[in-house]
Backbone bond lengths (Angstrom), bond angles and torsions (degrees), N, CA, C in turn:
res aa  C-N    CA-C-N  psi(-1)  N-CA   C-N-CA  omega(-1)  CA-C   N-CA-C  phi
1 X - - - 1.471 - - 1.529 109.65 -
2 X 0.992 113.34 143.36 1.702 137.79 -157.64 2.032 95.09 -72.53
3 X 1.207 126.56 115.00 1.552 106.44 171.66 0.913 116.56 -71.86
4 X 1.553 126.25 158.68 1.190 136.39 -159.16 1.726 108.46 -158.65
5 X 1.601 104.67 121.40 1.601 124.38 173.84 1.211 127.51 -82.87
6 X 0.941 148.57 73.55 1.516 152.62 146.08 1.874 126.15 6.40
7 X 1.208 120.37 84.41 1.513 114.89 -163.59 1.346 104.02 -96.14
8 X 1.375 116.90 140.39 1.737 102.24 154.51 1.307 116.05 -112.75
9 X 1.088 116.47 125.59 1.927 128.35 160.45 0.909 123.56 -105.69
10 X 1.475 74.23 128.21 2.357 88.05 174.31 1.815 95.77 -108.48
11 X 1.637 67.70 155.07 1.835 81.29 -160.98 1.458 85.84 -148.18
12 X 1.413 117.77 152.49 1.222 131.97 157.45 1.816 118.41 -137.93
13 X 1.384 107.57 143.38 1.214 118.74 -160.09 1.655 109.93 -133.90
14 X 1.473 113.94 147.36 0.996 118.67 170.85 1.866 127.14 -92.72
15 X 1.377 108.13 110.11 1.710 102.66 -142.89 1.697 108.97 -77.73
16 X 1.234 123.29 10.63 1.470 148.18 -144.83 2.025 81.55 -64.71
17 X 1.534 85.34 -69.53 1.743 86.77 -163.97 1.742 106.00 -104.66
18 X 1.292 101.30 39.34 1.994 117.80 169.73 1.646 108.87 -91.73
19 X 0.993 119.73 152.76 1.570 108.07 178.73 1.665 80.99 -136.23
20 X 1.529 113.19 45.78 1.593 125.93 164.88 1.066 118.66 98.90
21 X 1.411 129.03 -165.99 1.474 139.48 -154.13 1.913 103.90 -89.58
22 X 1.581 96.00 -55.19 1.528 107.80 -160.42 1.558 85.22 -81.66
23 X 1.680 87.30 168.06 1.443 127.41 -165.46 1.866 86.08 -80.80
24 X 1.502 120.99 139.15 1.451 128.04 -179.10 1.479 94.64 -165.55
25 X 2.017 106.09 130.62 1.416 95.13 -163.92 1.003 88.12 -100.84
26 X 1.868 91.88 153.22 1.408 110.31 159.96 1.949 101.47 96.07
27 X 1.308 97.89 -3.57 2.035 95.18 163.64 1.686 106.25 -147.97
28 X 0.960 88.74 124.03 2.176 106.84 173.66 1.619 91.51 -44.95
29 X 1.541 100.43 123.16 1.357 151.16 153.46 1.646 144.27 -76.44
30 X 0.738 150.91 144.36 1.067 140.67 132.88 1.145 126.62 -24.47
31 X 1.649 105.28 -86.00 1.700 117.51 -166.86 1.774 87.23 -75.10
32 X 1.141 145.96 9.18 1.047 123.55 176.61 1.474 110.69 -108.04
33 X 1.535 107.87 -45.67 1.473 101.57 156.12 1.898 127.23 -31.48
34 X 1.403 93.19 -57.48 1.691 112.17 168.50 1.806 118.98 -31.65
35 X 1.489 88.35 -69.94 1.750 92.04 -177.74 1.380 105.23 -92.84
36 X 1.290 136.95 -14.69 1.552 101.04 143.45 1.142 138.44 -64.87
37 X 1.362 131.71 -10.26 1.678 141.49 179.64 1.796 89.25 -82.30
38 X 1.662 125.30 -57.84 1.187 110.06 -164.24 1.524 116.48 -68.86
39 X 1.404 109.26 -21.00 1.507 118.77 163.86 1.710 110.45 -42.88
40 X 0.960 102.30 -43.81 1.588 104.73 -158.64 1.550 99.09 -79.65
41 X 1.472 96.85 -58.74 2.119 89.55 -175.19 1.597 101.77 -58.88
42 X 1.389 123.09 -62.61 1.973 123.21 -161.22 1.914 89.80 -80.02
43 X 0.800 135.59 -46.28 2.137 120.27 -164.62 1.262 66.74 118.68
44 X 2.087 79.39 146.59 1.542 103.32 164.32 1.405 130.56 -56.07
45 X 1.011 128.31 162.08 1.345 140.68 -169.14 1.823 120.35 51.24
46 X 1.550 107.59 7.72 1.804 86.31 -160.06 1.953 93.63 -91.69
47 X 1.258 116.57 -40.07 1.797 94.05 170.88 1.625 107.40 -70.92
48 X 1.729 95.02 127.08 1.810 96.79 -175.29 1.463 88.53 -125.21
49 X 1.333 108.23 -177.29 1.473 135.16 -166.97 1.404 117.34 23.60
50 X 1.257 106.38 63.33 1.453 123.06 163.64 1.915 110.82 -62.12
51 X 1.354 114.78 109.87 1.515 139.18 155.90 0.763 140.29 -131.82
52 X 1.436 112.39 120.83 1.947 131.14 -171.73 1.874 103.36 -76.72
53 X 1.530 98.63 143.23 1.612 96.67 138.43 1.390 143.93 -22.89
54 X 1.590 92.38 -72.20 1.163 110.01 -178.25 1.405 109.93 -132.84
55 X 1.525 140.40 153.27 1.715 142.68 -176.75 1.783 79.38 -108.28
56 X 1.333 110.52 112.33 1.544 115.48 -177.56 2.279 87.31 -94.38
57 X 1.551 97.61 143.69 1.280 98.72 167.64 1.315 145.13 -40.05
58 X 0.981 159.60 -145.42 1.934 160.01 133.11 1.603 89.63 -77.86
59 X 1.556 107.21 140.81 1.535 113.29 -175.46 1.577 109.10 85.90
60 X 1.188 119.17 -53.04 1.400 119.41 -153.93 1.574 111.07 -70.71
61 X 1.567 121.50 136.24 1.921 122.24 -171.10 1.394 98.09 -98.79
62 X 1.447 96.88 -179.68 1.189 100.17 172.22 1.753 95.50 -175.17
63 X 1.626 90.98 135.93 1.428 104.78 167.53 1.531 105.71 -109.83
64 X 1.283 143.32 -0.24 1.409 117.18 -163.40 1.773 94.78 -148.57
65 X 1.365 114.19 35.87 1.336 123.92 -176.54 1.892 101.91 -73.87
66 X 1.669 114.81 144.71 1.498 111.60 165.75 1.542 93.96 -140.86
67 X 1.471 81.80 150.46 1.314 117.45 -172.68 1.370 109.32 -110.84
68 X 1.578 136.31 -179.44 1.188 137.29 136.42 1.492 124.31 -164.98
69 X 1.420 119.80 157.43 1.481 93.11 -150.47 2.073 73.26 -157.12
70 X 1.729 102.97 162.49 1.329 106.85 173.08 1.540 110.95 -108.20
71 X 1.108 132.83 144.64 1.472 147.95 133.14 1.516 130.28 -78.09
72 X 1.332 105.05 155.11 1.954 116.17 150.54 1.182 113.71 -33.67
73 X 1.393 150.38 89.47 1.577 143.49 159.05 2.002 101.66 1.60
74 X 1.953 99.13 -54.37 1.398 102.19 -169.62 1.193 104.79 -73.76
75 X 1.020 131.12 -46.93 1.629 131.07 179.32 1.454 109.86 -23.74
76 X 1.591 90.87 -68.35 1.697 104.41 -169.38 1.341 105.98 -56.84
77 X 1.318 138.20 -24.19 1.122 143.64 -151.24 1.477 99.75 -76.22
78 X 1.267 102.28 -57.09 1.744 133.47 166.51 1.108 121.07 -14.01
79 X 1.731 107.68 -85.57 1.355 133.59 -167.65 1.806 101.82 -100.50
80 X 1.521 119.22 -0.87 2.068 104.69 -176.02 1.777 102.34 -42.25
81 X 1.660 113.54 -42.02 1.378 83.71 -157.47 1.416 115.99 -94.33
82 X 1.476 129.29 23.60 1.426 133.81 -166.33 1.639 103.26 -149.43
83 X 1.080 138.33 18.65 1.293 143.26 -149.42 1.515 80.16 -102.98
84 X 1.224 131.73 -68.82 1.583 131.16 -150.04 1.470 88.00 -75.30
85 X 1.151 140.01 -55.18 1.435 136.54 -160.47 1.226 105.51 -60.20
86 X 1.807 134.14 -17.30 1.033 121.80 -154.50 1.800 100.00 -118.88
87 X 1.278 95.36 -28.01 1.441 111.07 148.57 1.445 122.71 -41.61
88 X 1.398 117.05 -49.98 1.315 129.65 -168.31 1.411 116.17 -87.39
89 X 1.978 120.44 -0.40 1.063 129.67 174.77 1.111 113.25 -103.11
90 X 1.428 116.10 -29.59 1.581 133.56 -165.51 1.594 100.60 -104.07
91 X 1.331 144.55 -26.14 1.291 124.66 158.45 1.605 146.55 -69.88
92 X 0.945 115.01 166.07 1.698 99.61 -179.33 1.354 111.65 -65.27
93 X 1.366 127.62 178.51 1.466 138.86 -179.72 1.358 121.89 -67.19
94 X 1.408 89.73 -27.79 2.247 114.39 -168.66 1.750 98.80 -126.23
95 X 1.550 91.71 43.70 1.961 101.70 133.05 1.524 95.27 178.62
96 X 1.019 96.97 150.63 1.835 107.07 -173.89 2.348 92.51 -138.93
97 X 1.047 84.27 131.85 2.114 88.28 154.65 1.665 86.52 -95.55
98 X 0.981 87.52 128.30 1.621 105.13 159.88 1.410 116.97 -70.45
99 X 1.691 108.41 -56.16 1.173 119.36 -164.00 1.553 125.85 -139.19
100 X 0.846 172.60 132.68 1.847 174.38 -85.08 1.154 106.13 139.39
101 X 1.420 98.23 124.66 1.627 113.69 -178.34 1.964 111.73 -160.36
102 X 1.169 117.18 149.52 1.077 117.77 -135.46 1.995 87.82 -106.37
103 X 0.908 116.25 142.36 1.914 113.13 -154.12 1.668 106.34 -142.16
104 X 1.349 139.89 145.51 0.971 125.54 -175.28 1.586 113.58 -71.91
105 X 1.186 105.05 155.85 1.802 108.37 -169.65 1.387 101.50 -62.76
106 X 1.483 135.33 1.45 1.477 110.92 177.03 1.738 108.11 -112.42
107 X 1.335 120.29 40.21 1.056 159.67 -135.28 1.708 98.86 -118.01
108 X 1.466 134.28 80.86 1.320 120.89 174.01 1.088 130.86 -132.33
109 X 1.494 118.93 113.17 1.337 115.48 -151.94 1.442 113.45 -66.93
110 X 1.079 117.50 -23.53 1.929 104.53 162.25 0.916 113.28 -86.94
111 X 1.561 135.35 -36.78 1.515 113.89 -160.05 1.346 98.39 -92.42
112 X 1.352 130.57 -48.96 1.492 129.23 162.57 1.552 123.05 -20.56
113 X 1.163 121.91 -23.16 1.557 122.47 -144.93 1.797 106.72 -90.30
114 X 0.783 156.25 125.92 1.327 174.44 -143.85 1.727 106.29 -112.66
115 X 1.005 93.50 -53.93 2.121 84.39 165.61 1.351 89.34 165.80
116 X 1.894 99.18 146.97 1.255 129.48 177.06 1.628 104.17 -102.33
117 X 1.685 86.07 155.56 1.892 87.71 -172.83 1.793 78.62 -133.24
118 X 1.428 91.00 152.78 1.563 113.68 168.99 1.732 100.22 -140.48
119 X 1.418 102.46 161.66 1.692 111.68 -173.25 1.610 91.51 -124.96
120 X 1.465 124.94 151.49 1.817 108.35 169.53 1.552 89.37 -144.57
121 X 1.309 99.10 134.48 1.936 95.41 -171.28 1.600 75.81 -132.40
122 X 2.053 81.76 156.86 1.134 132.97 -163.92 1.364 94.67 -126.61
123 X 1.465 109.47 143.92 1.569 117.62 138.74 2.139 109.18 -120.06
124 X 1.314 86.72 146.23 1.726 89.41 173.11 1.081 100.71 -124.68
125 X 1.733 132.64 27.61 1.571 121.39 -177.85 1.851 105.46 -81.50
126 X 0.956 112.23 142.40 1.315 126.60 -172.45 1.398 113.39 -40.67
127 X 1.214 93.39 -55.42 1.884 100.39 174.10 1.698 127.80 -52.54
128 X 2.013 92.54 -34.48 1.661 91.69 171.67 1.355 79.43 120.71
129 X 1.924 105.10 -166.00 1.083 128.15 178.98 1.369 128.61 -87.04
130 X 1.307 126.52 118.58 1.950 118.81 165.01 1.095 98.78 -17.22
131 X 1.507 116.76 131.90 1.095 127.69 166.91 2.005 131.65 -50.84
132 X 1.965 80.09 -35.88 1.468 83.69 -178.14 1.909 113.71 -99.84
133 X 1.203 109.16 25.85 1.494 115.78 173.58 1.540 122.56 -127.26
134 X 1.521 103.91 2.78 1.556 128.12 -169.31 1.408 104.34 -59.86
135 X 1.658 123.67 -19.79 1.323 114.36 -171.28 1.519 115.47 -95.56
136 X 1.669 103.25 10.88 1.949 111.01 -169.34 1.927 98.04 -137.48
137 X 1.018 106.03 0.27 1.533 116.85 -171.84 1.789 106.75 -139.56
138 X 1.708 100.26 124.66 1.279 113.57 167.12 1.690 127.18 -78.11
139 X 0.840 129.50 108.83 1.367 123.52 152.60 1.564 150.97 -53.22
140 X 1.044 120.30 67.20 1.680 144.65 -165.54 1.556 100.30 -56.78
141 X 1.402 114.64 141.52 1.256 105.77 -177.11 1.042 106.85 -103.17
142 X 1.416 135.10 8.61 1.413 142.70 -164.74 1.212 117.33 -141.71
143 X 1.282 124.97 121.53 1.837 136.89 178.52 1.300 87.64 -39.53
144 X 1.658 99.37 141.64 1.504 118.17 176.45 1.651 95.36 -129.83
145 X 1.342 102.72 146.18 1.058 117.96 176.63 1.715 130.15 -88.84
146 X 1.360 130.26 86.07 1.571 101.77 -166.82 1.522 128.71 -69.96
147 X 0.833 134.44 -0.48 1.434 153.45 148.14 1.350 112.20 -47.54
148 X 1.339 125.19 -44.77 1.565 142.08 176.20 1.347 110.91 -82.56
149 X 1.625 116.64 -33.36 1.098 125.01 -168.31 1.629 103.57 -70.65
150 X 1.491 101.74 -43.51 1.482 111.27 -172.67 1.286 115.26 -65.17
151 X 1.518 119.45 -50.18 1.551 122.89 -167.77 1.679 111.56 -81.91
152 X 1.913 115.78 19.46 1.109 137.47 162.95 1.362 118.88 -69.50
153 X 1.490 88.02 -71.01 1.618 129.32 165.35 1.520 112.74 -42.29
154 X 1.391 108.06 -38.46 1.801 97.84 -167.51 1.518 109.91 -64.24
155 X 1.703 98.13 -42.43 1.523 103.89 -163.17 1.870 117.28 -75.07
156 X 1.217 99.81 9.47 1.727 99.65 -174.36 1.663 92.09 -115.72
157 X 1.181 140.44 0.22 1.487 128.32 -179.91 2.047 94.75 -80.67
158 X 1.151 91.77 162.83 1.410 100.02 -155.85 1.368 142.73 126.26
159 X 1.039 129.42 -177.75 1.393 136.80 -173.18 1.501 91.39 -118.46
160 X 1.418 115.98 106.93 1.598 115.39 172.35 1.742 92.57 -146.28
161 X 1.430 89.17 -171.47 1.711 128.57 -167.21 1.699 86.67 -93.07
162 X 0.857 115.16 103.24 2.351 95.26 167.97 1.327 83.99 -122.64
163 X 1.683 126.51 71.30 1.652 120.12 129.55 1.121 117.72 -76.17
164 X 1.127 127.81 12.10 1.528 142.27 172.67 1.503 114.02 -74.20
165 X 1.451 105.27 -19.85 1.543 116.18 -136.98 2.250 99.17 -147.30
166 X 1.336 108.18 -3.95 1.130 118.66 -160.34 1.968 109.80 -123.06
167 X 0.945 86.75 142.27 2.202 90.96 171.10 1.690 85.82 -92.93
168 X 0.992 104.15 106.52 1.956 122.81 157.59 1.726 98.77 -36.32
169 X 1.377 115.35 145.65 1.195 131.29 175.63 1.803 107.96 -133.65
170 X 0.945 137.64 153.56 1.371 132.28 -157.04 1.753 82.86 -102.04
171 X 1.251 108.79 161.07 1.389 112.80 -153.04 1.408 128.37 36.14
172 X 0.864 143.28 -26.48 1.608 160.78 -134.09 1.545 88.65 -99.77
173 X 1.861 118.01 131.42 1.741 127.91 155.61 1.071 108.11 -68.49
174 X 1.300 106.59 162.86 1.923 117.23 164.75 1.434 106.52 -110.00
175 X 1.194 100.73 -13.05 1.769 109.95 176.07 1.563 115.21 -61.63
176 X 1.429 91.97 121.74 2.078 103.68 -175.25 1.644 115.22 -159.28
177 X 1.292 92.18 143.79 1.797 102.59 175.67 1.269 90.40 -72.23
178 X 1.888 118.57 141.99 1.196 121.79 117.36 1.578 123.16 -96.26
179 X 1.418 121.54 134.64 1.389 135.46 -144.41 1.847 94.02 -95.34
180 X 1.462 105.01 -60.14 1.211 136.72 171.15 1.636 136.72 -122.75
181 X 1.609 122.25 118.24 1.537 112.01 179.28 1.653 78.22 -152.71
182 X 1.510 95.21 118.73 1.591 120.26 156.07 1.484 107.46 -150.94
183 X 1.630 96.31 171.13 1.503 116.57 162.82 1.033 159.61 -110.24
184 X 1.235 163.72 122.28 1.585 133.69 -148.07 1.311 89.29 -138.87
185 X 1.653 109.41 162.11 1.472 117.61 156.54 1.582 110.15 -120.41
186 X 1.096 110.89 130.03 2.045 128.73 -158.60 1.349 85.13 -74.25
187 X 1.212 113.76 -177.09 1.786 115.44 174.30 1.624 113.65 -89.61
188 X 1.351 107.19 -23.63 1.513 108.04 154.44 1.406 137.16 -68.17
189 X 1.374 108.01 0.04 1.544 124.71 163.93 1.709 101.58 103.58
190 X 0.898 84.41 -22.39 1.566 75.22 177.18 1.521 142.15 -63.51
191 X 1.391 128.81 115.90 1.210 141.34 -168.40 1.521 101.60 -69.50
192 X 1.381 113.34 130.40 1.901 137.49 171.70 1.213 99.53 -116.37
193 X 1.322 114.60 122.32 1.673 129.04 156.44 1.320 105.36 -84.18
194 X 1.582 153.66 138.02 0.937 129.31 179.96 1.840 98.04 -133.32
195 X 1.605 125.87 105.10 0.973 109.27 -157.75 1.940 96.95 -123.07
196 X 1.488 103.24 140.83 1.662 119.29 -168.82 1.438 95.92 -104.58
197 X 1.393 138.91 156.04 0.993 140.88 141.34 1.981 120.93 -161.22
198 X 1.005 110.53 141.44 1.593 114.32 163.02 2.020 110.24 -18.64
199 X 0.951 97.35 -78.14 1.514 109.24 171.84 1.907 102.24 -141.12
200 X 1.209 87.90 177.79 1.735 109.77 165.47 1.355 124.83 -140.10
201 X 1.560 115.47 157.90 1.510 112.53 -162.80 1.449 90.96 -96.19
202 X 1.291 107.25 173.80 1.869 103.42 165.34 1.276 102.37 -68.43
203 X 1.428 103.01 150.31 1.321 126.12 -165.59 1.268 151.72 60.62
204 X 2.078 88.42 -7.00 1.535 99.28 -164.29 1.665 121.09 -52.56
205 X 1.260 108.64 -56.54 1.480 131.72 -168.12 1.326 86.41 -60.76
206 X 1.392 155.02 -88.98 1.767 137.77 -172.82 1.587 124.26 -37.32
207 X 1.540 104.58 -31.84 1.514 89.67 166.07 1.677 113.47 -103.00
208 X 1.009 112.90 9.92 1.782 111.03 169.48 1.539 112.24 -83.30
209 X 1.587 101.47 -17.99 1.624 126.67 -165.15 2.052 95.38 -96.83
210 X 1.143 110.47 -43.11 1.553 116.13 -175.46 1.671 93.11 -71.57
211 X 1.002 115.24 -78.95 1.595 123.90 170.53 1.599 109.16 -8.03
212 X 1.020 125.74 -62.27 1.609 144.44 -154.47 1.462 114.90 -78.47
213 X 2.006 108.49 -42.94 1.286 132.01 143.20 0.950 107.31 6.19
214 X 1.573 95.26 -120.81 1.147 136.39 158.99 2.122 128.63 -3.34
215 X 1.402 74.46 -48.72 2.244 75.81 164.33 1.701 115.59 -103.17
216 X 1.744 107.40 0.07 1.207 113.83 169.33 1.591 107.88 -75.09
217 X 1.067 108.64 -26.47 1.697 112.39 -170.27 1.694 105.99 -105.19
218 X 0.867 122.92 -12.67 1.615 125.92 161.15 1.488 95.75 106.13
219 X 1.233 138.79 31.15 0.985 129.04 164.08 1.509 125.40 -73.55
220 X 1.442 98.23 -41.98 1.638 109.54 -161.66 1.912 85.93 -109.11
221 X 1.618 121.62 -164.41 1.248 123.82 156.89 1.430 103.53 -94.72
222 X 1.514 101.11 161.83 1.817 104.75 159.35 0.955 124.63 -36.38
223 X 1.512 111.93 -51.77 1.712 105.11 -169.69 1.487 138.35 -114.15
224 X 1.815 92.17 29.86 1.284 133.11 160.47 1.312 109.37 -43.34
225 X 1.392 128.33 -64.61 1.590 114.41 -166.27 1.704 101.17 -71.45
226 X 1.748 120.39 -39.53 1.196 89.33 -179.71 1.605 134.88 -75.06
227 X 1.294 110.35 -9.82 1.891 119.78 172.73 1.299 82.53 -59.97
228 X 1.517 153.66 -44.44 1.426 114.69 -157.13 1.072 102.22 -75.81
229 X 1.216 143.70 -6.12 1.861 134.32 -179.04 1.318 92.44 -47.97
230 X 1.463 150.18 -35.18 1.320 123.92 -165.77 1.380 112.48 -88.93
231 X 1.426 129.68 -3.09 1.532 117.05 149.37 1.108 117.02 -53.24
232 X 1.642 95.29 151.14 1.660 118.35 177.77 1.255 117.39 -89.98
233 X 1.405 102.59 -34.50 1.799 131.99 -176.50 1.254 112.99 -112.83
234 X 1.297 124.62 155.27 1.350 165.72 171.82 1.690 91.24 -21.93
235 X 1.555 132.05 116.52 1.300 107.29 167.72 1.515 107.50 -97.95
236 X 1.309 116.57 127.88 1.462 127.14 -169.40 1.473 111.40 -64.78
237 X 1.727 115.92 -24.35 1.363 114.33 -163.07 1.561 86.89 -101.15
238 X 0.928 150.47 47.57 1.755 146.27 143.80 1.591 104.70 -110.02
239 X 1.674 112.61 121.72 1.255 117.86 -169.64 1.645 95.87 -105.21
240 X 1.427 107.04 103.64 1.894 129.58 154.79 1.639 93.86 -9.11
241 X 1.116 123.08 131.71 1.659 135.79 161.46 1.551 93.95 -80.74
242 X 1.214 97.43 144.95 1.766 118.49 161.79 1.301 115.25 -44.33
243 X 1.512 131.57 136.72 1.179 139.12 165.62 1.576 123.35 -41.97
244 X 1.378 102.55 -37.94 1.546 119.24 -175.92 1.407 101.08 -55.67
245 X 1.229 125.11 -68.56 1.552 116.59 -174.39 1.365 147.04 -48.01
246 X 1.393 107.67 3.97 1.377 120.69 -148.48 1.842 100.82 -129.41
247 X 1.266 91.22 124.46 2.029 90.61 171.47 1.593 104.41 -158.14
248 X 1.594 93.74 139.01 1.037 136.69 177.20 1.206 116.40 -50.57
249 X 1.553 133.47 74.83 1.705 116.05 -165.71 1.396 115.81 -106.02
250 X 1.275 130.35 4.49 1.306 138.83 171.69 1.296 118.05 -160.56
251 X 1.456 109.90 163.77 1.742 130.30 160.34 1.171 117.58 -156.58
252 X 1.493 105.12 109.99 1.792 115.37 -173.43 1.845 97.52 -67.73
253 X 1.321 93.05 178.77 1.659 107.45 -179.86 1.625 100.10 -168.99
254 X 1.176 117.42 148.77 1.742 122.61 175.01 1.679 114.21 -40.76
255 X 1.350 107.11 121.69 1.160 111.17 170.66 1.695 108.41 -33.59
256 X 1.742 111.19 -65.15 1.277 103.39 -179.71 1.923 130.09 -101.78
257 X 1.622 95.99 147.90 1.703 89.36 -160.68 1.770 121.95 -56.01
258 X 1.428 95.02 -9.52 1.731 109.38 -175.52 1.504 99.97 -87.25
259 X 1.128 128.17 20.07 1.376 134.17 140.43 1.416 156.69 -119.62
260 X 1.645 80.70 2.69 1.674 94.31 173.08 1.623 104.42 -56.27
261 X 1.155 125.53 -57.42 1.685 133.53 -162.98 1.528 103.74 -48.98
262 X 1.769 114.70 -66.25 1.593 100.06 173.14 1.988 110.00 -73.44
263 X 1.149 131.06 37.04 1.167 132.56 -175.40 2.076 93.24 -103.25
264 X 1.698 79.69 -54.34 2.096 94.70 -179.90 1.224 96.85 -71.77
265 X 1.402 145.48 -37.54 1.407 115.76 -176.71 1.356 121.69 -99.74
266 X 1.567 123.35 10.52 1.579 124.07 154.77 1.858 105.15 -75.14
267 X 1.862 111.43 -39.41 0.847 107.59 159.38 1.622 153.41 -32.17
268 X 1.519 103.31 -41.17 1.545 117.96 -173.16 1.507 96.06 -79.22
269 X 1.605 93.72 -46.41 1.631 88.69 -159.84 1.755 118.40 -48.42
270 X 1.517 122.30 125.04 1.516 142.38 178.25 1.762 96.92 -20.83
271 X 1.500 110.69 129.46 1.890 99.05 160.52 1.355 98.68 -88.37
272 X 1.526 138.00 120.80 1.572 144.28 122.59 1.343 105.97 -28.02
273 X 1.670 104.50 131.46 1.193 97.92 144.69 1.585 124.72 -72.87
274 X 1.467 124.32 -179.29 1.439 103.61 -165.53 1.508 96.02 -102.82
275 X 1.364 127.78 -27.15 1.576 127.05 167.78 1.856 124.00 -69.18
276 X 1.948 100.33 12.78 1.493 89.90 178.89 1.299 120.73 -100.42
């Protein structure tokens, strides 16, 4: 059997004109953008098992996305010291690998991963959004409060149920740590959600972000989004935030590499809820 090196790349992308992470035929991708560029420098098919962290939505950026994918031992041998540079000539403008580095094969950037963080900014200034940042920043039409924003935020950190907050998957829990969810306002006024968690369901982080809205601006109460933790189902009245606002800025992994492997298999294992 042929040896084979294990790389991880972080890459960040601008999700404006992505219709998402995974490969979908017949619309520009991410991972498809990806292995068609590596197609072209190594021949088709030789980087295989390309896997993300996270499959970020259509719209959704990302600066701190990882990937990892295997090669030829010889391949890599080949191209280690020109691979990213050539990468960085031959890809589009709105995705870059930052970085390539060579990782032990039990090395997986999703199941390995310890928790992803995303940031989702808002502006509520009257005028709207800078024109030239409109594609990473939401525009709220209504004064938000950060004080309101925060005591939103407090009550959803935790170990809860967010089918409140989740698209149901057949087998699939809704049960998840949030590690971290606060807010800040930058000196440019701009509002940062900054949300940590174990993993996320689809959609979670836009409707934990729509949810929060909504009692940021006095519509709902503060501790409106967290009473829905006791749904089982989908709550219909939380409106999904826009794709635009939301980016991907990190994914921790075990300090040490002799733990990625039991890292992926605490990983796989099903979350129970603890009342089932």
């Amino acid at each position: 059997m042929q040896e084979r090196t294990r790389l991880r790349l972080d890459v960040a992308y601008d999700g404006t004109a992505f219709s998402g992470w995974a490969v979908q035929p017949e619309r520009r991708t991410v991972a498809g953008v990806l292995v068609e560029t590596l197609d072209l420098v190594l021949g088709a098919g030789v980087a295989t098992g390309l896997t993300v962290a996270g499959r970020t939505d259509a719209g959704v950026h990302a600066t701190g996305q990882v990937c990892h994918l295997d090669l030829p031992t010889e391949v890599w041998g080949a191209h280690e010291g020109r691979l990213l540079r050539r990468l960085g000539r031959l890809l589009p403008t709105d995705v870059r690998v930052r970085a390539m580095r060579a990782v032990p094969a039990t090395f997986d950037a999703r199941f390995s991963a310890t928790f992803r963080r995303y940031e989702y900014r808002v502006t509520d200034a009257p005028w709207g959004c800078d024109p030239l940042r409109r594609h990473e920043i939401l525009a709220w039409p209504r004064v938000l409060d950060l004080d309101r924003l925060a005591a939103a935020a407090a009550g959803l950190v935790g170990e809860h149920d967010f089918a409140a907050y989740c698209r149901r998957k057949e087998n699939a829990t809704t049960l998840r740590e949030v590690t971290r969810l606060d807010w800040r306002r930058d000196a440019d006024g701009t509002l940062v959600a900054t949300v940590q968690a174990d993993a996320f369901c689809q959609a979670m982080v836009r409707s934990l972000v729509g949810a929060m809205l909504v009692a940021g601006d006095g519509r709902r109460p503060e501790q409106w989004p967290a009473d829905l933790l006791t749904r089982r189902e989908r709550a219909s009245e939380v409106t999904v935030a826009p794709a635009h606002g939301l980016t991907l800025v990190a994914v921790g992994y075990p300090d040490d590499p002799d733990e990625y492997a039991r890292r992926a298999e605490a990983t796989r294992r099903l979350r129970v809820p603890a009342d089932s």
